[in-house]
DSSP file (Angstrom, degrees, kcal/mol; ACC not computed):
  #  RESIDUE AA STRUCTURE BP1 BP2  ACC     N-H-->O    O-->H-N    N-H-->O    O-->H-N    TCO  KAPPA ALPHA  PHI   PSI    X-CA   Y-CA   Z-CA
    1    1 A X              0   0    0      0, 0.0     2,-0.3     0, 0.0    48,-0.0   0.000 360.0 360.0 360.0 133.5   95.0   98.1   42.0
    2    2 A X        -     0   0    0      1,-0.0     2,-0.4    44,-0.0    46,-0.2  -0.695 360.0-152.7 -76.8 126.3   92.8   97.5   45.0
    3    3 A X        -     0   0    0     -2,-0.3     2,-0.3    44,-0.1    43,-0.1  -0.876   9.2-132.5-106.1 137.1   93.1  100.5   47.5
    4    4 A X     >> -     0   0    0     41,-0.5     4,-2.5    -2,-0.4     5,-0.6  -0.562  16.9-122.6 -92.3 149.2   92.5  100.1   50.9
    5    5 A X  T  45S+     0   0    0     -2,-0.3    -1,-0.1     1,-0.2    76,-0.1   0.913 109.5  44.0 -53.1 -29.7   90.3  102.5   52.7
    6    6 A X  T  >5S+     0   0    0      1,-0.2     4,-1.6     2,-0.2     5,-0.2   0.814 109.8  59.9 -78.1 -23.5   93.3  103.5   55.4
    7    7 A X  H  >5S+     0   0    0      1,-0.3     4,-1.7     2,-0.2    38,-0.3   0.809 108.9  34.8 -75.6 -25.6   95.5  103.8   52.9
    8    8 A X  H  X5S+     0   0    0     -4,-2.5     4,-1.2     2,-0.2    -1,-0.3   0.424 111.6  59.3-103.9  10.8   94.0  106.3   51.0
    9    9 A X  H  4<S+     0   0    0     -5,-0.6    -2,-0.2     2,-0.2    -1,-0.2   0.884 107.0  48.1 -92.1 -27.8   92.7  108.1   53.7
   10   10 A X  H >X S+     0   0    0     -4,-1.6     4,-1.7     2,-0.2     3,-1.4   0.862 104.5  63.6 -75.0 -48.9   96.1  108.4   54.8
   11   11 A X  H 3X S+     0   0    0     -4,-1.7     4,-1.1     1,-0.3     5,-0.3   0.965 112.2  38.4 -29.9 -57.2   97.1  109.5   50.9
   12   12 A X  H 3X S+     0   0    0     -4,-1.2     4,-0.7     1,-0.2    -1,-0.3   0.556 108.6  52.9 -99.9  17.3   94.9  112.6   51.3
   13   13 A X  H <> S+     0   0    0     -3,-1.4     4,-2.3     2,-0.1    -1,-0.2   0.482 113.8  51.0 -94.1 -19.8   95.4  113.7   54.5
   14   14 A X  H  < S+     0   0    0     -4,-1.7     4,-0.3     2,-0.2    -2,-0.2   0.557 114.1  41.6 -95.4  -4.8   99.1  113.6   53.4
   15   15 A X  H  < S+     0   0    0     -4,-1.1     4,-0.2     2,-0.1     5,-0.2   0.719 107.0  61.3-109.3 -35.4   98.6  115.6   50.2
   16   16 A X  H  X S+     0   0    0     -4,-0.7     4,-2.0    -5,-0.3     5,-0.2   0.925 103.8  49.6 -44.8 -52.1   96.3  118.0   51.9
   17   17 A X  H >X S+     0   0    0     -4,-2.3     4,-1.3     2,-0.2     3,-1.0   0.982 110.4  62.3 -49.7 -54.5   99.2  119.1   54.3
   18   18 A X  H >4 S+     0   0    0     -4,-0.3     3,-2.1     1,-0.3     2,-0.4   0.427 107.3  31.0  -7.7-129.3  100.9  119.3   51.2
   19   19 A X  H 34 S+     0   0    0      1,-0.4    -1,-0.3     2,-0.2    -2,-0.2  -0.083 112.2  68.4-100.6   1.9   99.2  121.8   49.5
   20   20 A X  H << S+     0   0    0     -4,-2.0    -1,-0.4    -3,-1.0    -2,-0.2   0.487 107.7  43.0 -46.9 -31.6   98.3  123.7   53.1
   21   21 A X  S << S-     0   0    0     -3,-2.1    -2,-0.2    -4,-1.3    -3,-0.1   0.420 118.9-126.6-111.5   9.2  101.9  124.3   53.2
   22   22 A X        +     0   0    0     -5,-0.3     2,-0.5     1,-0.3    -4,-0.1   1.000  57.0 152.8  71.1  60.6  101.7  125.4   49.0
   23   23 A X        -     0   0    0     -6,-0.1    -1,-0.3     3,-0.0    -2,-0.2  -0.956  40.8-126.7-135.2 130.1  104.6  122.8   48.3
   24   24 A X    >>  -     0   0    0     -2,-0.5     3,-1.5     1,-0.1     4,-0.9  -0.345  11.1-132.8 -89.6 157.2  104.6  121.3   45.0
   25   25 A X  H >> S+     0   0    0      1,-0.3     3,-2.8     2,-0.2     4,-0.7   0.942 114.4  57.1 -64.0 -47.4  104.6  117.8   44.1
   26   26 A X  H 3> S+     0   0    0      1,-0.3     4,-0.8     2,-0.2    -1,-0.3   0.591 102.1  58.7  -8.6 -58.1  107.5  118.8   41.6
   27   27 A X  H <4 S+     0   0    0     -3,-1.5     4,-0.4     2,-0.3    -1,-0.3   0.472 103.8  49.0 -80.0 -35.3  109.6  120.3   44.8
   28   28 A X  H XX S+     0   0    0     -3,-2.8     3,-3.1    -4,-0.9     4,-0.5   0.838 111.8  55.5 -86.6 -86.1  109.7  116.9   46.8
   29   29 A X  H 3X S+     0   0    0     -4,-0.7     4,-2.1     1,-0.3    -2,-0.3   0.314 107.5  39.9 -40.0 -31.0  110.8  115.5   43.8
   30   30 A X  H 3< S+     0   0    0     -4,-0.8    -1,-0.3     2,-0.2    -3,-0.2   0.690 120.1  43.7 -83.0 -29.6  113.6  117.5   43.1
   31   31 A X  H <4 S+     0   0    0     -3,-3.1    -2,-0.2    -4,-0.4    -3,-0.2   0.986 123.5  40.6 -82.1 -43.8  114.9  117.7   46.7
   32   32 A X  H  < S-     0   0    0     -4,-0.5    -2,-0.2     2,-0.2    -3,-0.1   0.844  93.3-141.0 -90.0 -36.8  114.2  113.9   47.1
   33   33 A X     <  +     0   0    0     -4,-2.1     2,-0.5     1,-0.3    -3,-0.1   0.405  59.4 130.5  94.2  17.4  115.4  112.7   43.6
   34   34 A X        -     0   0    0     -5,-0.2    -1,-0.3    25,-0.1    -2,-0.2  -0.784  66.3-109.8-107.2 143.5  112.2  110.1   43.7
   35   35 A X    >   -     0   0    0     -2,-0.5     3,-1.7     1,-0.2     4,-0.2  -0.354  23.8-118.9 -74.9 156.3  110.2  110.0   40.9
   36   36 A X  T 3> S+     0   0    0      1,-0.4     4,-1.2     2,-0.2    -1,-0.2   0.563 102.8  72.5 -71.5 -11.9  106.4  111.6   41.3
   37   37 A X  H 3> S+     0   0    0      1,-0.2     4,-1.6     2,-0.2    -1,-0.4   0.867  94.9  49.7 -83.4  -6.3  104.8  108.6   40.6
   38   38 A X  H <> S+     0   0    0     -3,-1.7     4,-0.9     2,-0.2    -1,-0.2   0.639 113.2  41.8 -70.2 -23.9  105.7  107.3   43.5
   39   39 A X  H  4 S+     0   0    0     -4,-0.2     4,-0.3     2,-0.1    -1,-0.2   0.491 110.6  61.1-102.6   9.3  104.5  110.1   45.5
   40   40 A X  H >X S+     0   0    0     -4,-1.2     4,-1.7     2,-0.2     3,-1.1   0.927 105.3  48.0 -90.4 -64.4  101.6  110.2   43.3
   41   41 A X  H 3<>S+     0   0    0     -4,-1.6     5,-3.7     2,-0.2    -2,-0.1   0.782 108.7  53.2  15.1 -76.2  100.7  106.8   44.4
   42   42 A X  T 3<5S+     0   0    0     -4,-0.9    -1,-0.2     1,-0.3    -2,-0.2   0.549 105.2  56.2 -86.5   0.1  101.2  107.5   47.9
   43   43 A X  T <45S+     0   0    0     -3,-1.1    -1,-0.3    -4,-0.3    -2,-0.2   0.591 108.8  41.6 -90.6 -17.9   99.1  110.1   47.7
   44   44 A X  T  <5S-     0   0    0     -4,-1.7    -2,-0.2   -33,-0.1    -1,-0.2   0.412 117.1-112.8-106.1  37.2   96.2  108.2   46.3
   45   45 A X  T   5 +     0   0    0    -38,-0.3   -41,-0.5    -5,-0.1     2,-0.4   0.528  67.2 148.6 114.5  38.7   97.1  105.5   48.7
   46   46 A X    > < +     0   0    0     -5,-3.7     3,-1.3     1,-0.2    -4,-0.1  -0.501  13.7 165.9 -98.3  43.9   98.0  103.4   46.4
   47   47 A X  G >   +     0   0    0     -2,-0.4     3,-4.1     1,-0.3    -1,-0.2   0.508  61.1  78.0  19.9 -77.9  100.7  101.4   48.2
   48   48 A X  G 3  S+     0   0    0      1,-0.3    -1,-0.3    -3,-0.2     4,-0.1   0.603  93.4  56.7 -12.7 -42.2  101.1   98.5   45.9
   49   49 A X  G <  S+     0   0    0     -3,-1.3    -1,-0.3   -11,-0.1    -2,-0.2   0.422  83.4  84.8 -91.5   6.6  103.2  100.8   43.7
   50   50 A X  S <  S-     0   0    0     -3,-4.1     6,-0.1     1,-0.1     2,-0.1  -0.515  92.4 -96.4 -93.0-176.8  106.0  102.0   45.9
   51   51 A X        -     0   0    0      4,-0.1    -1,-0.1     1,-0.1    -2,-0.1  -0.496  53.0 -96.6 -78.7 166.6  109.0   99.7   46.2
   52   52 A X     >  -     0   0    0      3,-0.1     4,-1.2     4,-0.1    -1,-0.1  -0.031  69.8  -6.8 -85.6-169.2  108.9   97.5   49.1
   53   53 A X  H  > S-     0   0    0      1,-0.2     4,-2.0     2,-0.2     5,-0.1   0.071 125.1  -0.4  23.0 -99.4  110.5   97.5   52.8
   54   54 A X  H  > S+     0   0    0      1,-0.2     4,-2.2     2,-0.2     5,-0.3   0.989 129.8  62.4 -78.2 -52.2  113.1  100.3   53.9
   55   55 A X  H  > S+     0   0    0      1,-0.2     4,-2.1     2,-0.2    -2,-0.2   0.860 104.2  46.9 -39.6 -36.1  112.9  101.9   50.3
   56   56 A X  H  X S+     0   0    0     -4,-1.2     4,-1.3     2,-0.2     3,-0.4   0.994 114.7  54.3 -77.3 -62.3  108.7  102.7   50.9
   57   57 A X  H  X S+     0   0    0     -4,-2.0     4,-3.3     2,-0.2    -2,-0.2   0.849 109.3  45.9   0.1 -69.3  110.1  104.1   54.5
   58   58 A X  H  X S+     0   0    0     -4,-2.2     4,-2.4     1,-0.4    -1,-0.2   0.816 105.8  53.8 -77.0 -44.4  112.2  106.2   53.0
   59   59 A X  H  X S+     0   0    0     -4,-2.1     4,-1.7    -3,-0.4    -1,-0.4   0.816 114.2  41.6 -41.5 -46.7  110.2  107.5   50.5
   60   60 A X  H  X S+     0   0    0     -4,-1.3     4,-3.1     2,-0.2    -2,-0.3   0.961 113.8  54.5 -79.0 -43.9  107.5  108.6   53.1
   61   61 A X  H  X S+     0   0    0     -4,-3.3     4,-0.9     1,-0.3     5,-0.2   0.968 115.6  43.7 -63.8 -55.2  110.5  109.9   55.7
   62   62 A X  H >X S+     0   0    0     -4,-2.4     3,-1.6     1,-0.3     4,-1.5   0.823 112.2  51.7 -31.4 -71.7  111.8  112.1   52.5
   63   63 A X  H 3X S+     0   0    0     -4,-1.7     4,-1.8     1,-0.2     5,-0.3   0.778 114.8  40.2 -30.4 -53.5  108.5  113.1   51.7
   64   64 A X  H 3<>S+     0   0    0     -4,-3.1     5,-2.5    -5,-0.2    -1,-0.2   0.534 112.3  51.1-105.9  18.7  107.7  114.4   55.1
   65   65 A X  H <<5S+     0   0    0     -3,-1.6    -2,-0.2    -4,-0.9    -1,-0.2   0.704 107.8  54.3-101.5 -31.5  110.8  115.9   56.0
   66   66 A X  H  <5S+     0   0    0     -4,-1.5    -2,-0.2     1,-0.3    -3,-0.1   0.903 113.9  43.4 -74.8 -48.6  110.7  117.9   52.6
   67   67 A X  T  <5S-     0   0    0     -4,-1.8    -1,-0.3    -5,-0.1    -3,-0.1   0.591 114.1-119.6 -67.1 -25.1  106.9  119.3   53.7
   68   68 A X  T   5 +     0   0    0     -5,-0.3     2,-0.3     1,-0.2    -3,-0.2   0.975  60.7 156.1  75.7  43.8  108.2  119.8   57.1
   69   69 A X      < -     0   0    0     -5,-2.5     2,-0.2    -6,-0.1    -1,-0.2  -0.811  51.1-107.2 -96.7 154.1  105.6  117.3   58.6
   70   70 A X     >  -     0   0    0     -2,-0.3     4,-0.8     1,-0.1     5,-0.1  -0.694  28.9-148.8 -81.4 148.8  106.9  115.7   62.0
   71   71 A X  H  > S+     0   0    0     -2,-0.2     4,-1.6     1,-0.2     5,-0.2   0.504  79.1  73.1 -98.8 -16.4  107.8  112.3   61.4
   72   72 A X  H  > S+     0   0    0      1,-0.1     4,-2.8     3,-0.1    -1,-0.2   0.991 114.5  28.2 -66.7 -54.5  107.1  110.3   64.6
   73   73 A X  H  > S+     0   0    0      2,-0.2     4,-1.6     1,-0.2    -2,-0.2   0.858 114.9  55.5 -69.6 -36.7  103.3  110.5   63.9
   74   74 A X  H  X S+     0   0    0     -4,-0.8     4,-1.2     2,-0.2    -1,-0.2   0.944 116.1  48.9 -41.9 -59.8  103.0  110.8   60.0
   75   75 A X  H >X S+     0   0    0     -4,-1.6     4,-1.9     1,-0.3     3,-0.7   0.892 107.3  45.3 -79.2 -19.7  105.0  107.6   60.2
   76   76 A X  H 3X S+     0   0    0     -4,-2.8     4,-1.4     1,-0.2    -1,-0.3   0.942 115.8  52.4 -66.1 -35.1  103.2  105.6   62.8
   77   77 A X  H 3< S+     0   0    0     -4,-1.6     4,-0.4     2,-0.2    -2,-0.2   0.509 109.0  48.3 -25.3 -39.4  100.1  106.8   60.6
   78   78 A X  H X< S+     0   0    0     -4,-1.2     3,-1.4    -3,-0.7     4,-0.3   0.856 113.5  52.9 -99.7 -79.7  101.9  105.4   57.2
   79   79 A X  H 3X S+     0   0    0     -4,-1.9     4,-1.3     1,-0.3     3,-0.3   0.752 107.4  48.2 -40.4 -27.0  102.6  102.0   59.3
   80   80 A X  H 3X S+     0   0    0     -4,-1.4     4,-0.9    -5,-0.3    -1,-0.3   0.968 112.5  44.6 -78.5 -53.0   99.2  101.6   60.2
   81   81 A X  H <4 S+     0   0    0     -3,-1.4     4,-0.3    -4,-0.4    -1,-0.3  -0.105 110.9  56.0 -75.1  25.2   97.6  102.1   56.6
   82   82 A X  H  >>S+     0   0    0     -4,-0.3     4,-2.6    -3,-0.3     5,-1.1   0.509 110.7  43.5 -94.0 -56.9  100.3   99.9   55.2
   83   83 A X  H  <5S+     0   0    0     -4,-1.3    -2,-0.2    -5,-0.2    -3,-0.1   0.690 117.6  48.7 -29.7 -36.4   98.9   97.0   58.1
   84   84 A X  T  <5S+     0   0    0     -4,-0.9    -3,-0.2     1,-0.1    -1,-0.1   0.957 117.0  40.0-108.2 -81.2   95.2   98.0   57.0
   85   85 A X  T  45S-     0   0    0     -4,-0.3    -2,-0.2     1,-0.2    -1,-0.1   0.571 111.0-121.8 -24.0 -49.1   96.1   97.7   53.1
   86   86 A X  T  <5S+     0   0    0     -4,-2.6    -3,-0.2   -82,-0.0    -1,-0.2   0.861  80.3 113.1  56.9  69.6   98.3   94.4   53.5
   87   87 A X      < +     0   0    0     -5,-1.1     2,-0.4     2,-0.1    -4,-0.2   0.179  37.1 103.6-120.9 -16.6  101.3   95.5   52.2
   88   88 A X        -     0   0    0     -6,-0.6     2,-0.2    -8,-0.1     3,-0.1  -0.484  62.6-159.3 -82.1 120.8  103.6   95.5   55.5
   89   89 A X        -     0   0    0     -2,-0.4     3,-0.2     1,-0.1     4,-0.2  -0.660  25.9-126.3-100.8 169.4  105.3   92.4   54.6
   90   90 A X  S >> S+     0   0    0      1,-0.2     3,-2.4     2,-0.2     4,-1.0   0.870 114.5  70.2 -82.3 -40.9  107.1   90.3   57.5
   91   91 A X  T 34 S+     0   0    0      1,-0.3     4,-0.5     2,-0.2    -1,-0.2   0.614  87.5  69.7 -42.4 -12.0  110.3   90.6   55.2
   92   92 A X  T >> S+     0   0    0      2,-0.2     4,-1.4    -3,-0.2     3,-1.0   0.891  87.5  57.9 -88.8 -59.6  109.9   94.4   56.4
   93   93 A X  H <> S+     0   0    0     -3,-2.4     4,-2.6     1,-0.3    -2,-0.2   0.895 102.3  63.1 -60.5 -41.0  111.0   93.5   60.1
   94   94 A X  H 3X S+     0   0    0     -4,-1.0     4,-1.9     1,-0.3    -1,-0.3   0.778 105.1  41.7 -46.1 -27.3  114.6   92.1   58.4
   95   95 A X  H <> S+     0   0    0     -3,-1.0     4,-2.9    -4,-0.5    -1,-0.3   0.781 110.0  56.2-104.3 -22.5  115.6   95.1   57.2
   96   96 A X  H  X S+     0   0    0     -4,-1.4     4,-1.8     2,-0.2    -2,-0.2   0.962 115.9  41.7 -72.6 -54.6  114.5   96.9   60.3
   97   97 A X  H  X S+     0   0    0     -4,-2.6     4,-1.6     1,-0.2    -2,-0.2   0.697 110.5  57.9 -79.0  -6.6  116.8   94.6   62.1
   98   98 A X  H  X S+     0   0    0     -4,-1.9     4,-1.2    -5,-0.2    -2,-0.2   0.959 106.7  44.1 -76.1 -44.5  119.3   94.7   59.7
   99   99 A X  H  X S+     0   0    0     -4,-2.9     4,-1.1     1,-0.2    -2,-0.2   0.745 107.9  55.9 -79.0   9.3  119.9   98.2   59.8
  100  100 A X  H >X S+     0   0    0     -4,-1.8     4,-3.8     2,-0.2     3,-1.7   0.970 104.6  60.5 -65.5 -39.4  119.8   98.4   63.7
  101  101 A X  H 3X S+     0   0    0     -4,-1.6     4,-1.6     1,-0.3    -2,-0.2   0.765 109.2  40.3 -43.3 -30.9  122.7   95.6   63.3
  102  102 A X  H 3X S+     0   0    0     -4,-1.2     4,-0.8     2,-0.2    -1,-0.3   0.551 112.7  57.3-104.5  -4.9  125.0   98.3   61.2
  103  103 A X  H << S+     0   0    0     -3,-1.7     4,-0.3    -4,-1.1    -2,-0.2   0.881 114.6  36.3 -64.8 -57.1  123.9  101.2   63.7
  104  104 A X  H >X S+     0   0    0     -4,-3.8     3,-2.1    -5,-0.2     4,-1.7   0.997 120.7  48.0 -69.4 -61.9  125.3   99.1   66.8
  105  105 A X  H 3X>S+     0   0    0     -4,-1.6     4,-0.9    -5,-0.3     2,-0.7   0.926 102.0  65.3 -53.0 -60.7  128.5   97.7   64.6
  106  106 A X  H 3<5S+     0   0    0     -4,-0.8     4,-0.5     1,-0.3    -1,-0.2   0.738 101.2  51.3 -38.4  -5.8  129.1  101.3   63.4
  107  107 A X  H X>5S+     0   0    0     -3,-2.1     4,-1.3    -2,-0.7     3,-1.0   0.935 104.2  52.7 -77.8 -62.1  130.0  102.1   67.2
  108  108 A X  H 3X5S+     0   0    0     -4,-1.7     4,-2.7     1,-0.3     3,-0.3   0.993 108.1  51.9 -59.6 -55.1  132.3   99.4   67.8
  109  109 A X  H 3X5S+     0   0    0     -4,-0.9     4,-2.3     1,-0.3    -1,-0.3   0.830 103.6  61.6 -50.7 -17.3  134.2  100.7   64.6
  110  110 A X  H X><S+     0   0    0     -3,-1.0     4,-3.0    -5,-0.5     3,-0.7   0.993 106.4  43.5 -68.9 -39.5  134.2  104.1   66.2
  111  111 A X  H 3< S+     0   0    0     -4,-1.3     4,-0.4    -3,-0.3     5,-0.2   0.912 109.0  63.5 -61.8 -38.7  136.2  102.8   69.1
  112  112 A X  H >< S+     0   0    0     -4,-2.7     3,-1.1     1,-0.3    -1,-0.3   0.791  97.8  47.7 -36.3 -52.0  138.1  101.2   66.8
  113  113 A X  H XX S+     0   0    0     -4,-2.3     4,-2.6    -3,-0.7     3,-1.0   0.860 108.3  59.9 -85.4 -27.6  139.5  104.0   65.0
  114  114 A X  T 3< S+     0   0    0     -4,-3.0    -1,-0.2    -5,-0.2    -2,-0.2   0.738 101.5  46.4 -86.0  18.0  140.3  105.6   68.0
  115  115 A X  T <> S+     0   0    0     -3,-1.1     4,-0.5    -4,-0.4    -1,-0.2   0.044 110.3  61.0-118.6  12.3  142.3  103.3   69.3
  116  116 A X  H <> S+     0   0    0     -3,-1.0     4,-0.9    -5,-0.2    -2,-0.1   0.724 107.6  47.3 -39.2 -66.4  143.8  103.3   65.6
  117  117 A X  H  X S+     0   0    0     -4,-2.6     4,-1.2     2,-0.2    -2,-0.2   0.728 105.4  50.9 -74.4 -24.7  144.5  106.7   66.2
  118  118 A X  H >> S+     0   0    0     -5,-0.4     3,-0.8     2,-0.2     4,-0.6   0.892 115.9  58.1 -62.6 -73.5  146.3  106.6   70.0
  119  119 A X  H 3X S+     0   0    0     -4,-0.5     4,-1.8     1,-0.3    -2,-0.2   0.478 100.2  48.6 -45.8 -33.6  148.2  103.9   67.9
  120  120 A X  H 3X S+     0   0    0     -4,-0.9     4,-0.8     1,-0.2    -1,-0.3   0.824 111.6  50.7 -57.7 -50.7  149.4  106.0   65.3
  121  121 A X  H <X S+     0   0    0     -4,-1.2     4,-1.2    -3,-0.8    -2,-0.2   0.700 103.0  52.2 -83.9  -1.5  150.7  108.4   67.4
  122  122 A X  H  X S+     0   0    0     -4,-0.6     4,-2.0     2,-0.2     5,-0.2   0.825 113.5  52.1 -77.3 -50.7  152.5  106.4   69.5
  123  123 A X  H  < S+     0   0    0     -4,-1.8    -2,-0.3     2,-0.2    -3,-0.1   0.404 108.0  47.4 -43.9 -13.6  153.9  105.2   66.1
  124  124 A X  H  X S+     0   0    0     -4,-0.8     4,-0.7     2,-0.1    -2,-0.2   0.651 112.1  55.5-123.4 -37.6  154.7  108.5   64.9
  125  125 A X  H >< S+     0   0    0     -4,-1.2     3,-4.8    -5,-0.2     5,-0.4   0.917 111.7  45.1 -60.0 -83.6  156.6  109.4   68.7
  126  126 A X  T 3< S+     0   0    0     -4,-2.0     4,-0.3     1,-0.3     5,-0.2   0.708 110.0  45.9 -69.1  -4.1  158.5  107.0   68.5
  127  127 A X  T 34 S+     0   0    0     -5,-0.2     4,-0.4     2,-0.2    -1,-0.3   0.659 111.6  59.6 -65.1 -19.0  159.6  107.3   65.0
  128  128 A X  S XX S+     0   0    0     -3,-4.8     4,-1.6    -4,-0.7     3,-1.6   0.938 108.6  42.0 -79.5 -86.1  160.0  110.9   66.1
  129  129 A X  H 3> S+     0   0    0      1,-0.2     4,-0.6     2,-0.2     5,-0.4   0.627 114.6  52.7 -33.6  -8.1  162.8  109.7   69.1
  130  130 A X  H 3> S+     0   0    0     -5,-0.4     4,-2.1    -4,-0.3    -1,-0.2   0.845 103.7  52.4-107.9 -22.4  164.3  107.6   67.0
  131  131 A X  H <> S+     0   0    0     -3,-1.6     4,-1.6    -4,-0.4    -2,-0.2   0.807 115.5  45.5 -65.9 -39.6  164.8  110.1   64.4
  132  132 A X  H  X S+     0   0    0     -4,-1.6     4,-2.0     2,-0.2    -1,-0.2   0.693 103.2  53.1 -52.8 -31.7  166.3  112.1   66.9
  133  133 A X  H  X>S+     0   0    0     -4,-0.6     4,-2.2     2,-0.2     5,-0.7   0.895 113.0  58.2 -80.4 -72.9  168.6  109.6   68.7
  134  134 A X  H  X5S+     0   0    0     -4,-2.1     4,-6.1    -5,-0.4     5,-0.2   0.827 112.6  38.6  -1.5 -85.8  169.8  109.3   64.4
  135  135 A X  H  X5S+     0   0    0     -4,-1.6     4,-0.6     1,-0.2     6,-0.2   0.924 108.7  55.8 -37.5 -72.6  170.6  112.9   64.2
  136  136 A X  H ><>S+     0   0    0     -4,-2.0     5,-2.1     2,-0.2     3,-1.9   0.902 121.4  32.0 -40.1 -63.7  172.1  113.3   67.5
  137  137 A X  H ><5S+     0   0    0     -4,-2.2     3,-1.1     1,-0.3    -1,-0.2   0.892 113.4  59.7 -72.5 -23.3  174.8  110.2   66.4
  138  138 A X  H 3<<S+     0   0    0     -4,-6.1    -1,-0.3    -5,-0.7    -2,-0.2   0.668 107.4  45.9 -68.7  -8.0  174.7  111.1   62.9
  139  139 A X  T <<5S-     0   0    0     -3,-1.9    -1,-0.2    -4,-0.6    -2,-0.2   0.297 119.2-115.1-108.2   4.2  176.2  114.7   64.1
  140  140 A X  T < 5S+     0   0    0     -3,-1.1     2,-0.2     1,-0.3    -3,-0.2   0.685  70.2 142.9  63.6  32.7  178.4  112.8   66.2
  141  141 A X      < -     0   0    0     -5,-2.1     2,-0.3    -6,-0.2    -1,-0.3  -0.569  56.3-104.8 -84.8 162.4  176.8  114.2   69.5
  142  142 A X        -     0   0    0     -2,-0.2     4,-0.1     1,-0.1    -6,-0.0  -0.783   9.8-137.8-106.6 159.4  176.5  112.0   72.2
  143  143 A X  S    S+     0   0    0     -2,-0.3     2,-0.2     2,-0.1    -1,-0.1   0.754  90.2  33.7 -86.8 -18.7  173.2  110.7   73.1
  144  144 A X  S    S-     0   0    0      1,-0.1     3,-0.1    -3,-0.0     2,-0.1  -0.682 107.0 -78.6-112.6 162.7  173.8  111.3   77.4
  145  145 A X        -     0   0    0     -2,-0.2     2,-0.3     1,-0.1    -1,-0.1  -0.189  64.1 -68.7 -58.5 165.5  175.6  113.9   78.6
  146  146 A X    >>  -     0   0    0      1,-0.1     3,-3.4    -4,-0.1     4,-0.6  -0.543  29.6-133.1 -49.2 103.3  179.3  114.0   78.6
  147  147 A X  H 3> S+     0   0    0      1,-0.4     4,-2.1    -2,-0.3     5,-0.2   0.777 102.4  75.8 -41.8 -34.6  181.3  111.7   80.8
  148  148 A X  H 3> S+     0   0    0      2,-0.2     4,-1.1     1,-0.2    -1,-0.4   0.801  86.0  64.6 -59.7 -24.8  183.3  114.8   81.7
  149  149 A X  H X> S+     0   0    0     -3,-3.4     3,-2.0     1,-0.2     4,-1.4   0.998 102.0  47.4 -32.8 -71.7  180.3  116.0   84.0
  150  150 A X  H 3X S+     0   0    0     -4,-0.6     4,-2.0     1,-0.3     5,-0.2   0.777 106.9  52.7 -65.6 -25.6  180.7  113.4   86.0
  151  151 A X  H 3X S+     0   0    0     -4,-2.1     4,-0.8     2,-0.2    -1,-0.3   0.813 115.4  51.1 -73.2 -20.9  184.6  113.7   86.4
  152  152 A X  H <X S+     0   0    0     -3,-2.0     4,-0.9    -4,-1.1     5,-0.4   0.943 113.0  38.5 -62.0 -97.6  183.5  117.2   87.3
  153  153 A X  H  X S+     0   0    0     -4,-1.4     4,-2.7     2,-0.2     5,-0.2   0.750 115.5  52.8 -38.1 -34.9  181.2  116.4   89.7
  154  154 A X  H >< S+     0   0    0     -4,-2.0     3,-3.4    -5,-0.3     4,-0.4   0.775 110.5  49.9 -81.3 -90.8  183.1  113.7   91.0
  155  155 A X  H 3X>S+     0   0    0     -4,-0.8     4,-4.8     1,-0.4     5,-0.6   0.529 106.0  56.7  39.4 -95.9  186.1  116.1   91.3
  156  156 A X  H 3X5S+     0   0    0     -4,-0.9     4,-1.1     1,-0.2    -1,-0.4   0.808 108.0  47.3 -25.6 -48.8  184.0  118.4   93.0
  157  157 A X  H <X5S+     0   0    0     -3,-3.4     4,-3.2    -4,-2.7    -2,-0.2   0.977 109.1  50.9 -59.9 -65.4  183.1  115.8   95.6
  158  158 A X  H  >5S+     0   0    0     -4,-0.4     4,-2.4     1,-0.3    -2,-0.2   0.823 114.0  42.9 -71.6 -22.0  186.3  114.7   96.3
  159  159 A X  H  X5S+     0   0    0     -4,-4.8     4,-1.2    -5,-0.4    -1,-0.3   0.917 111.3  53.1 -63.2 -35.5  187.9  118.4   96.9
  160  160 A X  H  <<S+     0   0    0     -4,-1.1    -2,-0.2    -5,-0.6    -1,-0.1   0.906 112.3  46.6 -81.7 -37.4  185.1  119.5   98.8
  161  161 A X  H  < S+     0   0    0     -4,-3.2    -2,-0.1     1,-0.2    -3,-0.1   0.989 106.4  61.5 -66.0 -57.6  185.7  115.8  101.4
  162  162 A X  H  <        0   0    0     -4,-2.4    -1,-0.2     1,-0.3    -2,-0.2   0.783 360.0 360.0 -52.5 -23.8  189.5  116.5  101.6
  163  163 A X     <        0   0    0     -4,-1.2    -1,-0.3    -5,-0.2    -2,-0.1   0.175 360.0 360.0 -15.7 360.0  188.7  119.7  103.2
């Protein structure tokens, strides 16, 4: 496999931090769950062998979150030696814009479910009142007060005018 000069130059600068912070290749593998030849590869800048588009991303992001490298620069660094090699396929940009497409929709579904949830509970009050108004006639209460208040009150009125 033809290695390009950025690509591997980027390979050993990226294993040297490695083994500057005494973290074994073994140790990405088991926290990442990718197998070492892949990061064996991308340490000898040997590009061609990772899988393609998000998956080669992801692999590097893994890699340099596991080493504790910061990731804004490492990865502009990986995207440049990938350009250099000529491995950054245009198919690359799809998948970038697909997942922005399921970050943005994932939003609208948030609002969504919470105006799921107002809706449920609005469902669940009134299932609540109506489960009360039930009871109340099913215990042969009345659902208003008692008409005899108001013959009272009215009562009340009409002693207090004859006065």
């Amino acid at each position: 496999m033809a290695q390009a000069g950025g690509a591997t130059a980027f390979g050993e600068q990226l294993r040297r931090a490695r083994e500057e912070r005494g973290v074994a290749l073994e140790t990405i593998c088991e926290a990442t769950k990718v197998p070492a030849r892949h990061y064996r590869a991308l340490e000898a800048g040997d590009l061609q062998e990772l899988p393609g588009g998000v998956f080669r991303r992801a692999f590097v992001r893994s890699y340099l979150g596991v080493v504790g490298l910061e990731e804004g620069a490492w990865m502009k660094r990986f995207e440049e030696s990938c350009r250099e090699s000529g491995v950054a396929e245009p198919a690359g940009m799809e998948w970038v814009a697909f997942a922005e497409n399921v970050k943005n929709n994932r939003v609208v579904l948030g609002r969504r479910a919470r105006m799921r949830g107002v809706g449920v509970g609005l469902l669940l009050a009134a299932l609540g009142l109506a489960g009360w108004c039930g009871w109340r006639l099913a215990t042969h209460r009345r659902l208003l007060p008692s008409p005899m208040i108001w013959v009272s009150l009215k009562s009340l009125v009409d002693n207090g005018a004859s006065r």
